[in-house]
N, C-alpha and C positions, 0 to 999 in steps of 0.2 A: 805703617809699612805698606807696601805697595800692594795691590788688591784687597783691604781692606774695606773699602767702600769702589764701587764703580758704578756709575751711574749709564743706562741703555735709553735711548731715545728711539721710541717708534711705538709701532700699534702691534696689531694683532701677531707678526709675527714673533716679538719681542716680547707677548705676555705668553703664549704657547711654548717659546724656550727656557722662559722662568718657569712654566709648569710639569716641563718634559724632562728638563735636566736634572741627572742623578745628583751632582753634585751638589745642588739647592735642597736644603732639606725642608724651610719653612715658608712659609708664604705669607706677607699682612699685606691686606689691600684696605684700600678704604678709596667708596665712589660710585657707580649707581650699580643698580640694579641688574640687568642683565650681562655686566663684564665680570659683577659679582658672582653671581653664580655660576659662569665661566671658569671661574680662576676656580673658585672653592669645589666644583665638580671634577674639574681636569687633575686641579695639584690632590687634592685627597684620591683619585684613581690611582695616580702613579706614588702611591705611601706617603706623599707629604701632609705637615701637618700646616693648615691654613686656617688664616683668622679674617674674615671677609666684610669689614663694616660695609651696610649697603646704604639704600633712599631713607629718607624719613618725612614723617607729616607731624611737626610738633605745637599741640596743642597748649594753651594758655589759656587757663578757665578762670574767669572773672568775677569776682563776688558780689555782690552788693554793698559788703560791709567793708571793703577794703579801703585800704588810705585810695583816695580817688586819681589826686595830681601823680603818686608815684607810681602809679601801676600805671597811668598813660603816658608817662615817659620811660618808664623801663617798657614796654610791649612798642613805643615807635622806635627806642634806640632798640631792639632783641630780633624787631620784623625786617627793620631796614639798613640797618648795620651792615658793610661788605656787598651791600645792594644785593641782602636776602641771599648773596651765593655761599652757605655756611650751612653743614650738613644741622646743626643747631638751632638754625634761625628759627624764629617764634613765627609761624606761617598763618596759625590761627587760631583765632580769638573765640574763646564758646563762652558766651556773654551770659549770665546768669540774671534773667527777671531785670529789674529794674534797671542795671549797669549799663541795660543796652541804648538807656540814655547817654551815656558818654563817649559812644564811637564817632558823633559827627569832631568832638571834640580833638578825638584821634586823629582825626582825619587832619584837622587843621593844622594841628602839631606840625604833622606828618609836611603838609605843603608848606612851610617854611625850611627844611632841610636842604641844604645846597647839594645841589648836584655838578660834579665838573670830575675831572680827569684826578686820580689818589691821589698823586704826589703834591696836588695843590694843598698849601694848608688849610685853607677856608672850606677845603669836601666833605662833607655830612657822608657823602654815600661816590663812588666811581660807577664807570660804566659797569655792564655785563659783558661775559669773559668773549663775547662773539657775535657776528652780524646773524648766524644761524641758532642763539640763545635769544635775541630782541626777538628776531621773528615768533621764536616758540613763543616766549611769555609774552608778544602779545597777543597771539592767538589764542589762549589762555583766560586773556584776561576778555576779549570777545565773545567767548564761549561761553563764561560763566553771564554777561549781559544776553544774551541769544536766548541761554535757560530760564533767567527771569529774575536774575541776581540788581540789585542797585547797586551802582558804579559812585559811589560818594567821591572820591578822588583819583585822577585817568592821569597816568605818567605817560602814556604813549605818546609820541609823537618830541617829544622832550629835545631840545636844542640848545647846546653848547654853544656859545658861539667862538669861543677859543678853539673849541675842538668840534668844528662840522660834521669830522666822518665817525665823531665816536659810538659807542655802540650802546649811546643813553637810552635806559627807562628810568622814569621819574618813580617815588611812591607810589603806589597804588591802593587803593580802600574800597573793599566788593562789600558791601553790606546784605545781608539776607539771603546767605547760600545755605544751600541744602548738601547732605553727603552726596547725593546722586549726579551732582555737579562734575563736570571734567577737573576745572581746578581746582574742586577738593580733593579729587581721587588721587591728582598728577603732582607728583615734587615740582613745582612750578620752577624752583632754584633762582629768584629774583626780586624786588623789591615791589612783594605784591601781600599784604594782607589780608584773609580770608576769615570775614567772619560770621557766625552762624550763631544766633538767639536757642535760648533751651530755658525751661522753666527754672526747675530747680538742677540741684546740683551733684544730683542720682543720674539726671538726664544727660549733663554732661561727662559724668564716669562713664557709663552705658555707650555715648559716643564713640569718644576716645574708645577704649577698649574692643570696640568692636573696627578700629581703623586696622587697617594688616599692620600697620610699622609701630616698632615699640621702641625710638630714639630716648626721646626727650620729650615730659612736660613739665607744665608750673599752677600751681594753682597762687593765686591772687587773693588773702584775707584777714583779717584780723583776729579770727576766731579759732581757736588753739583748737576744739577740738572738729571742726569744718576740715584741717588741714590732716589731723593724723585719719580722719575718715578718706578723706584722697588719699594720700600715699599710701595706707593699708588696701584699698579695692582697685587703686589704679594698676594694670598691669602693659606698666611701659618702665624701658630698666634706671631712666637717669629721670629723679622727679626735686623738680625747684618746688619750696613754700617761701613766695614774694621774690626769688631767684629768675629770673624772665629764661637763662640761658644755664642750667645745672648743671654745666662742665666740672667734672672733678678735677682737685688740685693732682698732679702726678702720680701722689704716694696712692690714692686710693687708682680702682679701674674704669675705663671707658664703657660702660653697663650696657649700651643699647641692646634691644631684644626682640623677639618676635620678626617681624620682616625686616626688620635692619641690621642683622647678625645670623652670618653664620660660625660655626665653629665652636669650641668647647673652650678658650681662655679668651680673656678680652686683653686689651692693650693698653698701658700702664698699667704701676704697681704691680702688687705682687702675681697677678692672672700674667703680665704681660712678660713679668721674668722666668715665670715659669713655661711659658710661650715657646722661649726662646732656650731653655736647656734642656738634654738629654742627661736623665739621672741613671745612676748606677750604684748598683745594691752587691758588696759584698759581705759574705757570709764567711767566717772562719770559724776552726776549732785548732787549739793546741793543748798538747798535751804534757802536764809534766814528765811520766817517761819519756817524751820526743825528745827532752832536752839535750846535747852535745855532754859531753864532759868539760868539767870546768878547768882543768890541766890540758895543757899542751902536749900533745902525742908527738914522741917523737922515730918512735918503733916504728917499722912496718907492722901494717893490720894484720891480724890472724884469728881464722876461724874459731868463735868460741862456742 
């Protein structure tokens, strides 16, 4: 039927009259950071109920012991999948001891991956969604080189030549970043791989866990009980074992937590139907003397 779905095009004044209007009662956003908190501060003022997926920084910790080929092809299809623009994407690698021998490997992978415009069938990865998204992420990827980061594989400067004006970055592979780094700190949102050495794999929980956003991780391994010790101490809400990108099937919920959620239900399953309904509790009593008479009256009533 008609107003069933209507879709509003625009910015800021357009998300202020989803948050002002009475007759909107819920709100799901999903998208960064500061529109997040926007929406989730404005519509919870005015009584609505808001679900606000925001940024994420999602880690992949990498074991020693792990099958070697399949975890560097699930972490380059996970990092640069959708050219990294995917609140999901696997951004970075917390390399555990010896495994940090296999990032040059990554890396290689990684530059053989086509790059051209989506709809081509032969595109590994399409542009970034804007001339003002190439500029961030590569300033991004500059910053982490400037701090004292190795640049193992540079997509900057990347040329289409079907598509000259597209808005290409190639792979990218920053090897030996620190947290204290901009592009650790920053959702880069692009086809840039961040990764960072740790001994053991205390050191990389301790990481993670102390990052503000709590999307999505994975840990990489073979050892049954390496992985139930991550997912017991990790406290981030969606956690992959050998999964690179731990998106629930629908029936289950969208978990993310800590900096990447605001709100009290998440979206799908049952968190997300419940999201979306207002319950009602009623309460009766009846009484056998209430009952009518079981004959039809046909007198006038009178006082007894």
């Amino acid at each position: 039927p008609d107003g069933v779905v209507n879709v509003i095009h625009g910015q800021h004044d357009c998300v202020n009259f989803i948050c002002d209007h009475p007759d909107i009662r819920a709100i799901s956003f999903v998208g960064g950071d500061a529109a997040g908190r926007h929406i989730y501060n404005r519509g919870s003022n005015n009584g609505k109920r808001v679900q606000s997926n925001m940024g994420a920084k999602n880690h992949g910790v990498i074991l020693p012991d792990a099958n070697k080929e399949y975890t560097i092809n699930q972490l380059v299809g996970a990092a640069f999948g959708a050219a990294g623009q995917r609140c999901m994407a696997l951004t970075t690698a917390v390399v555990v001891g010896d495994a940090k021998e296999w990032i040059p490997e990554v890396a290689e992978k990684a530059s053989k991956l086509v790059v051209s415009a989506g709809h081509e069938p032969t595109a590994d990865l399409g542009p970034v969604i804007s001339p003002e998204s190439k500029t961030r992420i590569e300033k991004l990827i500059q910053s982490a080189v400037d701090q004292g980061a190795d640049l193992l594989l540079d997509g900057r400067g990347l040329k289409v030549s079907e598509y000259p004006d597209g808005n290409f970055v190639g792979p990218t592979v920053i090897n030996n970043m620190t947290t204290d780094m901009d592009a650790y700190k920053q959702e880069i949102f692009g086809p840039v791989l961040c990764v960072i050495n740790v001994d053991t794999m205390e050191d990389a929980i301790e990481l993670i866990n102390r990052n503000p956003y709590g999307n999505g991780t994975a840990v990489f391994t073979k050892s049954g009980s390496s992985a139930r010790k991550f997912i017991s101490e990790i406290d981030v809400g969606q956690v992959g074992v050998n999964v690179p990108i731990p998106v629930p099937l629908p029936v289950m919920s969208f978990t993310g937590s800590r900096g990447s959620f605001l709100g009290d239900s998440h979206f799908y399953g049952k968190q997300g139907l419940h999201f979306y309904t207002q319950t009602k509790t009623v309460t009766a009593m009846w009484r056998e003397s209430d009952a009518s008479d079981s004959l039809t009256a046909t007198a006038m009533p009178v006082q007894k």
